[in-house]
Every structure is written in C-alpha cells, then in structure tokens.
N, C-alpha and C positions, 0 to 999 in steps of 0.2 A: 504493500500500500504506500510506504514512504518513499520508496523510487518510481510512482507514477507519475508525468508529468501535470504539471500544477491545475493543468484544465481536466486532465482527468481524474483528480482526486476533487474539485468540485463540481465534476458530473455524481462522481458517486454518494458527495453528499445529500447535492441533491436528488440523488436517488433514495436516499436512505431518508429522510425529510417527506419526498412521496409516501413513499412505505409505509412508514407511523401515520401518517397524516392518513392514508387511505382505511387504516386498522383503523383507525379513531371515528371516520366517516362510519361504515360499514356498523359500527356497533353501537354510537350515539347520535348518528341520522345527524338530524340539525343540532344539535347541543354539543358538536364538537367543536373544538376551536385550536387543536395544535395547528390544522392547514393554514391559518392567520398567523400560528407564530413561525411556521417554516418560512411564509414570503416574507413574514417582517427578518430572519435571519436572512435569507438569500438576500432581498435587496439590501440590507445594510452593508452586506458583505462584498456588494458590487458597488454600493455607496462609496467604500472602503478603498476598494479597489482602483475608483474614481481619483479617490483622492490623495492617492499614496501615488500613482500615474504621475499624477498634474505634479507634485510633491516634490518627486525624481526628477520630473524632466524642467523643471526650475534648479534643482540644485545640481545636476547634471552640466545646465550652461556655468555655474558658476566656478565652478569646479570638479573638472570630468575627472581630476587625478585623484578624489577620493573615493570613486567608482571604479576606475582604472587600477590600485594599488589597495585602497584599502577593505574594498569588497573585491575585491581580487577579478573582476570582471574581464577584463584584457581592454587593447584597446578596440577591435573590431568589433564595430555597431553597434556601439558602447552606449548611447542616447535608447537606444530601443533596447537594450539589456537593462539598463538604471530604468528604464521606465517599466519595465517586467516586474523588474525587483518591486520596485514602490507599489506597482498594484497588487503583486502577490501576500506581501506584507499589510497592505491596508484591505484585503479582502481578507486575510487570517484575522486579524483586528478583530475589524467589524462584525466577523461571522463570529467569534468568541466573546463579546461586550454582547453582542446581538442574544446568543442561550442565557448568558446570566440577568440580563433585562427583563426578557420573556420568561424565566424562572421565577424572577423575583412576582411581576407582575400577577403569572398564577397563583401564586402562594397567597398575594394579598386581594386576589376575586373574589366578590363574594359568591357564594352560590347563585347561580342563575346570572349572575351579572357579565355582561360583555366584557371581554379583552380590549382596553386601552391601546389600542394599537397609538391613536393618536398624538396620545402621553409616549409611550416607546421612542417615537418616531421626533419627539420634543426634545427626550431626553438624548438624544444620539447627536443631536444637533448644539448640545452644549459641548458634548463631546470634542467633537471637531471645533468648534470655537475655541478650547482651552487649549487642543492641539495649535492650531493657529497660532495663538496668541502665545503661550511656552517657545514656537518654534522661532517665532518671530521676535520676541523679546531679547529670547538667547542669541539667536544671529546678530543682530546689530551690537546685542553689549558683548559677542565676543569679538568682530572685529573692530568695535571700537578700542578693547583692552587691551587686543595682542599687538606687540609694537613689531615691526620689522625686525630690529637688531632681533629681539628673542626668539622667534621665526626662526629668523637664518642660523641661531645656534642651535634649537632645540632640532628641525628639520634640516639638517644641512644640504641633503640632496637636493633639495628644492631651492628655486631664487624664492626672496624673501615675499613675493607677492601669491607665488603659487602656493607656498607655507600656509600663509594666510587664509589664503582662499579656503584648501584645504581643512582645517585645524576649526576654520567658521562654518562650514560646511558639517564638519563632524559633530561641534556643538549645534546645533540645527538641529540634524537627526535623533541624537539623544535629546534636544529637548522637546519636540515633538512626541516621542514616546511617553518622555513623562506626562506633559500634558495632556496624553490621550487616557493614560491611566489614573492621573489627577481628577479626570474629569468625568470618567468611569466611575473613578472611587465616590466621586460629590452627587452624583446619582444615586448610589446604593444607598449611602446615608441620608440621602435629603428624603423625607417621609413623608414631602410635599408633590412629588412630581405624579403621583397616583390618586386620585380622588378617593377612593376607600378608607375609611375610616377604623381603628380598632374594631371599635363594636360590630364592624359588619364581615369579619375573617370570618372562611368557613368554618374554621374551629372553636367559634368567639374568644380565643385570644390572640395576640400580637404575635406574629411568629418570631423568632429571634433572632440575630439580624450576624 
C-alpha cells in the first residue's frame, strides 16, 4: 500500500470511504450520514491539495535550491515535482484534520440531528488562515533576521543571497505546518465552532475532549 503511487493510494481511499458509506446507506436508509462525512474528507483533502500546489509553486520560484537539495528532488522538472510534493502533502493534511473534525462532530450530534457539515467546512477555513498567516509571518521575519555575512558562513556552498532564499524558504514551510496544526489544535478546543450544546450529546454528557 505504501509504494502505490500517490493517486493510487487516494483512489483507494476513496474507495474505502465508498464502502463504509455504502454499509451505512444499505442498513440506515436515510439516517445515514458517514457519505457527508466521506465528501466532507475527500474534498478537504483536494482543498488541501489545492493549497499545498499553489504553496510549492510560490516557494518553488523563490527558491528552487530548497527543492532541488533539501527535499532532495533533483533538478529536472523541478517546478512540477515541488508542486506534486505540496499537493500531496496538503491533500495528506487535509484528509487527516478532515476524520478528526468529522469525528469530533459525530460525537457531539445529537440524536436525530444533522451533521454540520457547514461548521466542518468553517472550521477548515480557519485552518488554512492560521497556515497562511504562520507561513507568512515566518517568511518575512526570517529574511528580514538572517543577514548575508551569517548566510555565507552558516551555508557556505551557497552565494549569500541563494542562503537566504533558501534558509527563508525553509522557515516558511515549517511555519506553515505549525500553523496548520495550530489551527487544527484551536478547533478541537474551541467548543464554539458546533452548535450543540452539552445537554443535547447522545449520551447526555460532555464527551471528553
């Protein structure tokens, strides 16, 4: 399963997303609701995908030598490999943040009450903001910090501007993650993003978090 190529291991999720969803159909008629949580994962996962694409192929131009050397990509077609990488990476994301959202969500339905897709769909959108914003904050205050002189000693292979590039480039991608986790994590906690209320858990009490 781990040496399929990337589009074949999300055919067979979503193959496997069918499957549950189809069981669920078949034995709860209309009262099922996994099939809204499988497109709410597929699409965020192509959301994801979307957005790790665009992501790469921005940090791509500004520094192909941290694609080139430090994800080891080589240099040939290097622009459509970073932008592989980035969708593959923000469709893993997304499809991961996407089960634990739609987990949480079930947990706090009440009986009988419809899936919040709409909330899911609110909450994934903060997501990607705080990613934004981490990635973006981090970029400018690291190359505003890193001076040439310490560049060219810390990277010496490099002239002091492709250091740079590079080194800002790398801040960016790690702050991005964090921010997609940061923002991840402020959804799980925040006990606002769901209309349901305590009193109305199918178990009438608060599940625990």
């Amino acid at each position: 399963m781990l040496d399929l190529p990337f589009s074949q291991r999300i055919l067979a999720l979503a193959l496997l997303l069918a499957m549950v969803s189809g069981i669920e159909l078949s034995l709860r008629g209309k009262g099922a609701v996994r099939w809204r949580y499988s497109l709410f994962v597929l699409a965020t996962g192509f959301l994801g995908a979307a957005y790790g694409g665009v992501h790469d192929a921005l940090t791509v131009q500004i520094s192909p030598e941290y694609f080139s050397v430090l994800e080891r990509l080589g240099s040939k077609d290097l622009e459509a490999r970073a932008i592989s990488l980035g969708a593959q990476a923000g469709f893993s994301f997304g499809a991961i943040a996407a089960v634990l959202l739609a987990y949480l969500s079930e947990r706090r339905r009440p009986a009988g009450g419809e899936p919040e897709l709409v909330s899911l769909v609110a909450c994934w959108r903060r997501i990607a903001l705080f990613a934004f914003v981490f990635s973006a904050i981090g970029g400018v205050g690291a190359y505003a910090a890193l001076s040439d002189g310490w560049t060219s000693r810390s990277l010496p292979t490099f002239n002091a501007r492709t250091g740079r590039r590079l080194l800002t480039v790398w801040v960016v991608h790690w702050c991005t993650y964090v921010g997609g986790g940061a923002g991840l994590y402020y959804c799980v906690r925040d006990r606002t993003w769901l209309p349901w209320q305590p009193s109305t858990y199918r178990e009438g009490v608060e599940p625990p978090m």
